[in-house]
C-alpha positions in Angstrom: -7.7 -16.7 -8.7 -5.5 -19.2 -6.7 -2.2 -18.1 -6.4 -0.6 -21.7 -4.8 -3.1 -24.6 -6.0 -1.5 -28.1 -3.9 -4.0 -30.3 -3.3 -4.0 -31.0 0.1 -2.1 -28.2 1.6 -3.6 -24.9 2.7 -1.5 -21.4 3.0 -3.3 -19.2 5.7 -1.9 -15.2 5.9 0.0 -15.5 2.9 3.1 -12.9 3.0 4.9 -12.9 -0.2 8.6 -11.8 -0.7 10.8 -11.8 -4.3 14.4 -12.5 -3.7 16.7 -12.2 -7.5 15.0 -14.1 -9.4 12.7 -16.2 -7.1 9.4 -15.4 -5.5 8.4 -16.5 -1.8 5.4 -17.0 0.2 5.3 -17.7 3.8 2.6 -19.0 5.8 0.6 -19.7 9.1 0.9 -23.3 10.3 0.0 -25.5 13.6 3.6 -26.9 13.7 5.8 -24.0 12.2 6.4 -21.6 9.2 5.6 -23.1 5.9 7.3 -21.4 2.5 6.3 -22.4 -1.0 8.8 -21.2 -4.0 8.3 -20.4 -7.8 10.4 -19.1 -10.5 7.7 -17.3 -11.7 4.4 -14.9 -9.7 1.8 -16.9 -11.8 3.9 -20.1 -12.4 4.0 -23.8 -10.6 4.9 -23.2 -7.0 6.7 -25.7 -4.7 6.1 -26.3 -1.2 9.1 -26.7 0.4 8.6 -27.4 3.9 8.5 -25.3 7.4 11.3 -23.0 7.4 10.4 -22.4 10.9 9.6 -24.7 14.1 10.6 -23.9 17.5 10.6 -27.0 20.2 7.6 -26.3 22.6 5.6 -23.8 20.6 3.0 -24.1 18.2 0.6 -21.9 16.1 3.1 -20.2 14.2 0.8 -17.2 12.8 1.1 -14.5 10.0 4.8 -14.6 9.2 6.1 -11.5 7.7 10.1 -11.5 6.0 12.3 -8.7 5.4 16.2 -8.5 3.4 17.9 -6.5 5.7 21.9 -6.3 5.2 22.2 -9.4 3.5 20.2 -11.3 6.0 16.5 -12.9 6.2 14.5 -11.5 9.1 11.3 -13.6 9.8 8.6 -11.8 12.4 5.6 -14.4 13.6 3.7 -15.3 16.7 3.6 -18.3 18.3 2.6 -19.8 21.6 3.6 -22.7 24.1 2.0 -26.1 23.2 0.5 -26.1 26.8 -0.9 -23.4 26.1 -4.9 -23.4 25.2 -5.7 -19.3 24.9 -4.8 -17.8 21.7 -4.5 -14.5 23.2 -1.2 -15.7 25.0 0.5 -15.3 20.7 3.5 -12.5 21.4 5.3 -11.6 18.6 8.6 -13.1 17.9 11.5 -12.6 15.5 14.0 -15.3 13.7 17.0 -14.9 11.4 18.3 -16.9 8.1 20.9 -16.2 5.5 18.9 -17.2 2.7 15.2 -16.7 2.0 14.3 -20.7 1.4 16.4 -21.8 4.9 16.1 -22.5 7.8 15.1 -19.8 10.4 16.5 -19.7 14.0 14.5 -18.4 16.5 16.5 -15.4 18.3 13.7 -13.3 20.6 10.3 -12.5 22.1 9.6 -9.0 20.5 7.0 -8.0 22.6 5.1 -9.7 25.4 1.1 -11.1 24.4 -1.0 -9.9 22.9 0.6 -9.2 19.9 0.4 -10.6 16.6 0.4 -10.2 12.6 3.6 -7.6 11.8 4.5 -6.0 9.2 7.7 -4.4 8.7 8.2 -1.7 6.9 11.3 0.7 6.1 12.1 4.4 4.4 14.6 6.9 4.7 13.3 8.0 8.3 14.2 4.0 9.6 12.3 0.6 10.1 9.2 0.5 11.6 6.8 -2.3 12.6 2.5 -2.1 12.6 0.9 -4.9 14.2 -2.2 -5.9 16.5 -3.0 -5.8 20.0 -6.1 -5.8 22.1 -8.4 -3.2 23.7 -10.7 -4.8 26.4 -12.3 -1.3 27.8 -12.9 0.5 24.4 -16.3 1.4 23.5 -16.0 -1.6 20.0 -13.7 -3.6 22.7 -11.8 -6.0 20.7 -8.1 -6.4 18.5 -6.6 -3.1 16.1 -3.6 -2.1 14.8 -0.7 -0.1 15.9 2.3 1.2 14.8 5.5 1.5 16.1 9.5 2.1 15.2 12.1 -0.3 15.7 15.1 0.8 17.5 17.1 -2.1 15.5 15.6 -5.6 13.8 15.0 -7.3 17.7 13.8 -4.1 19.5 10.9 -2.3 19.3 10.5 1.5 20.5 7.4 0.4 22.7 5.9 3.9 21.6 2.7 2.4 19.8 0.5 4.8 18.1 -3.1 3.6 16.6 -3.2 3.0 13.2 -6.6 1.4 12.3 -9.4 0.7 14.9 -12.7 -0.7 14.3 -15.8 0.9 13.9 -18.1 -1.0 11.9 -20.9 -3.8 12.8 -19.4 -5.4 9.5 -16.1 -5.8 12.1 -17.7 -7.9 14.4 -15.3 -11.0 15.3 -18.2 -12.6 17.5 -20.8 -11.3 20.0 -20.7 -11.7 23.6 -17.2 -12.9 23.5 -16.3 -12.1 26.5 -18.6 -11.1 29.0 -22.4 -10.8 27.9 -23.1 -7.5 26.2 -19.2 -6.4 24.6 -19.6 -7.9 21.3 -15.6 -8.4 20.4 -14.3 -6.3 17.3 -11.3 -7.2 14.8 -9.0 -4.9 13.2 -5.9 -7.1 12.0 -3.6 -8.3 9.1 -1.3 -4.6 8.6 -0.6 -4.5 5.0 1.4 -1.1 4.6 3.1 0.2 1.1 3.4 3.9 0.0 2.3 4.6 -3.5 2.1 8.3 -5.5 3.0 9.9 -2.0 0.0 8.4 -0.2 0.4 5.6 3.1 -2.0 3.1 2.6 -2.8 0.2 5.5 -4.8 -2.9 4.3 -6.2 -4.6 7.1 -8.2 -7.6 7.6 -11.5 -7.3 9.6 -14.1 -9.5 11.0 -13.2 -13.4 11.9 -11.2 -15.5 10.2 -13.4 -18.5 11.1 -16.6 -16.4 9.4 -17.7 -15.9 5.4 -17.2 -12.3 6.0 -13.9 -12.0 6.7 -13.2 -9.3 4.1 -10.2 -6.8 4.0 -10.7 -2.6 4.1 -8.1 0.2 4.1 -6.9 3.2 6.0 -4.5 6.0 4.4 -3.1 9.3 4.9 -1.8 12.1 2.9 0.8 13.3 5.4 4.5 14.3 3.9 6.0 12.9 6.7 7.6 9.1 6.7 7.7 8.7 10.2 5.1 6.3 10.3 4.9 5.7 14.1 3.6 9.4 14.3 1.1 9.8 11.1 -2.5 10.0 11.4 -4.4 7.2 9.0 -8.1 7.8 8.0 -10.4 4.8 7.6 -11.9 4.8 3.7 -15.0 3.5 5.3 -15.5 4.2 9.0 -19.3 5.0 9.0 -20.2 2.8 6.1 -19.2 -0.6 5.0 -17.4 -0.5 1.7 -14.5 -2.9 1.7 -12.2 -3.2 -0.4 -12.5 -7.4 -1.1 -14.8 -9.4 0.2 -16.9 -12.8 -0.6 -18.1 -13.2 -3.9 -19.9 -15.5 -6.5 -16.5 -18.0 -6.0 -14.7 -17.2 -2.8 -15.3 -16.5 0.6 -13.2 -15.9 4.0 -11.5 -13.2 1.5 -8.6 -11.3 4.2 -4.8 -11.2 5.4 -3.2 -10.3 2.3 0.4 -8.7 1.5 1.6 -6.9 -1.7 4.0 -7.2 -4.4 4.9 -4.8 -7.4 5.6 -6.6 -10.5 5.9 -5.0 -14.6 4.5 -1.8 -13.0 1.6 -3.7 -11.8 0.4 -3.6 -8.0 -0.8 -7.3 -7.1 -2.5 -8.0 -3.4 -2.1 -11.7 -2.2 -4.2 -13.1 0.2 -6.2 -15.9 1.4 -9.3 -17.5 0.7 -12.2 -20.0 0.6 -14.1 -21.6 -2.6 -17.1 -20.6 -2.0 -18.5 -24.4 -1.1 -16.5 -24.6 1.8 -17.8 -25.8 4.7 -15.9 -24.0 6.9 -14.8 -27.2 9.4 -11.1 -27.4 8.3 -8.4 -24.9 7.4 -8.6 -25.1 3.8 -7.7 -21.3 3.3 -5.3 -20.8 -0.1 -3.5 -18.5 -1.5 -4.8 -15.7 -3.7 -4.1 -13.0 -6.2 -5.5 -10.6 -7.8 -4.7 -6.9 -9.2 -4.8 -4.0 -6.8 -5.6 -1.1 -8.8 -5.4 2.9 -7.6 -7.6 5.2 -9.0 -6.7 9.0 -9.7 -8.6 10.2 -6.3 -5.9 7.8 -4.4 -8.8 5.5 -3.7 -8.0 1.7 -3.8 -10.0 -1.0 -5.8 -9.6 -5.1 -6.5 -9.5 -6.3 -10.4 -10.0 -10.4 -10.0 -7.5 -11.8 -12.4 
């Protein structure tokens, strides 16, 4: 079902974050971060502006926002407006002191390619997954890495692979590049620990395409340094994805998570299934993610 439901707007990579008694949800724009608020997860949500714009960039993509010591730390790519090749987005990282103000832009985080973070923190420190490209790999094309954070603007630059792609159903576009690499994409790091398992949603195929459709990795490993564990893909040999188009959606992909009344709920973004695909009309999304007794991970549509 549609999480946010304005009629004209769109919310593309949808990250959502409660703060007290509010709930947040930040997303992808042309001209800078847009944030919708709502008292309640399945109640009317307000649009409330970009929070976000910095002068001379645009495509502000797949914001992600942490609390961390009182303050609001927003991490996004963007690009110079001269700029026509996506693959120039470098992950950046802004500040606020509240969750519905203003951001200020404070650094680059790490030089292009890099986009879609996602933070994440235990008792072993902060750490950051995001993707990067691979031109020479045998399934050349974008994956995800993960890496720690030495503080909230610096990165360790120690990447380690987290989920690379190995599937036909991953397929971005063919001959991207040069004639004979089809071009691969692994994106959209979703990471939350649950019943002692890591678990990495990620978004796979192109964004632009039907079958945009989300999968998972995981591992077992007791360890919470995450920059060091070893994820297995559910479904490396076989296409089994974990949400994908249906009877009423398509474009199904870039989610983040929330936990609410002991409930596990994955927000993401979506098509109606009649979309012709020619404008950005990609909307926020919810529905229950559900974890079965083997650790495997399933969708309930609400």
């Amino acid at each position: 079902m549609k999480l946010i439901d304005i009629e004209g707007l769109s919310q593309p990579a949808p990250y959502i974050l409660k703060n007290g008694n509010k709930y947040y949800v930040y997303c992808t724009g042309v001209d800078g971060v847009h944030c919708y608020e709502s008292e309640s997860l399945f109640g009317v949500w307000r649009h409330l502006g970009i929070v976000l714009r910095v002068a001379g960039q645009k495509e502000y993509w797949a914001p992600c926002v942490i609390k961390r010591n009182g303050k609001f730390y927003m991490y996004y790519s963007s690009m110079p407006e001269c700029e026509t090749d996506v693959h120039r987005e470098n992950l950046k990282v802004a500040v606020s002191d509240c969750a519905d103000g203003n951001f200020s832009f404070v650094s680059d985080l790490l030089p292009p390619f890099s986009i879609d973070a996602h933070l994440a923190e235990n008792q072993s420190g902060l750490y950051i997954f995001y993707s990067v490209n691979d031109y020479e790999a045998e399934k050349a094309g974008t994956y995800i890495v993960a890496d720690k954070m030495i503080d909230e603007f610096h990165v360790k630059n120690e990447p380690k692979d987290v989920v690379r792609p190995s599937l036909k159903e991953e397929i971005y576009e063919k001959d991207r590049f040069k004639k004979g690499q089809d071009w691969y994409t692994i994106e959209g790091a979703c990471y939350f620990k649950k019943n002692g398992v890591h678990y990495c949603i990620y978004s796979a195929n192109s964004y632009l395409k039907a079958e945009y459709h989300l999968g998972y990795a995981y591992s077992k490993d007791i360890s919470d340094e995450l920059n060091k564990i070893d994820f297995i893909k559910n479904s490396a040999d076989k296409f089994e994805p974990l949400l994908c188009a249906d009877d009423t959606e398509i474009c199904t992909g870039h989610n983040s998570v929330i936990e609410e009344n002991g409930k596990i709920y994955l927000v993401y973004h979506g098509r109606d299934k009649n979309s012709a695909l020619t404008s950005d009309d990609r909307t926020a999304r919810i529905c229950e993610l559900l974890i079965g007794d083997d650790g495997k991970l399933r969708i309930k549509r609400v």
